[in-house]
C-alpha positions as CSV (number, residue, x, y, z in Angstrom):
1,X,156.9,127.4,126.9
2,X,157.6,129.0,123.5
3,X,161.3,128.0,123.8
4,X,160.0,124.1,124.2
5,X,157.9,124.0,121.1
6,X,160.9,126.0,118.8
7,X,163.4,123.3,120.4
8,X,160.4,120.6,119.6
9,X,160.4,121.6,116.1
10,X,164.2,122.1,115.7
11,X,165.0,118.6,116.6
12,X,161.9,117.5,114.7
13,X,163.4,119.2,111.7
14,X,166.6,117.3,112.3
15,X,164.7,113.7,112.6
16,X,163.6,114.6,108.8
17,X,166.6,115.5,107.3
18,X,168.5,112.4,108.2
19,X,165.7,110.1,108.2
20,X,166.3,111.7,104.4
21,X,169.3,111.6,103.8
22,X,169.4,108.1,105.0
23,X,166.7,107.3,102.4
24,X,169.3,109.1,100.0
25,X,171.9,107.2,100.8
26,X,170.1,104.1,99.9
27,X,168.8,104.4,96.4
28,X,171.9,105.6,96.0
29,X,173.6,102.3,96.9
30,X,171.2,100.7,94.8
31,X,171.6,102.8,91.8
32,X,175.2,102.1,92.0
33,X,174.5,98.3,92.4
34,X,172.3,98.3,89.3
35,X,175.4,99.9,87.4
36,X,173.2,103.1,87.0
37,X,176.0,106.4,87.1
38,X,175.0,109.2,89.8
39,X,174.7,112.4,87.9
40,X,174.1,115.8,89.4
41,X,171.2,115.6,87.7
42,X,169.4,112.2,89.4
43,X,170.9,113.8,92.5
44,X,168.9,116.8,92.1
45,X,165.4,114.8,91.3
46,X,166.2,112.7,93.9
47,X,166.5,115.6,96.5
48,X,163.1,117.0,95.0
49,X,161.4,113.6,95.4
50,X,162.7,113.2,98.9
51,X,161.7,116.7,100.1
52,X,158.5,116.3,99.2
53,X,157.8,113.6,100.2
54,X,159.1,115.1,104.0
55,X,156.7,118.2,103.3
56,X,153.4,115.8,103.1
């Protein structure tokens, strides 16, 4: 039973992180179309943003 709710979570887990980095990959696109460069540093907020918004 234990093993069922670890695996639950596991692929819940999953779900979230490319459900993110989907949601990445699009402001990114639109960053780019705006003419906006993508710095390490934008990359880095934008992680931040998007994690917490996954940790609500």
């Amino acid at each position: 039973m234990r093993e069922n709710a670890v695996k639950e979570k596991a692929y819940e887990n999953h779900e979230a992180y490319q459900r993110t980095q989907m949601q990445k990959d699009m402001i990114i696109e639109r960053l780019r179309e705006q003419g906006c460069r993508i710095t390490r540093q934008r990359q880095l907020i934008l992680d931040t943003i998007l994690v917490l918004r996954v940790l609500r």
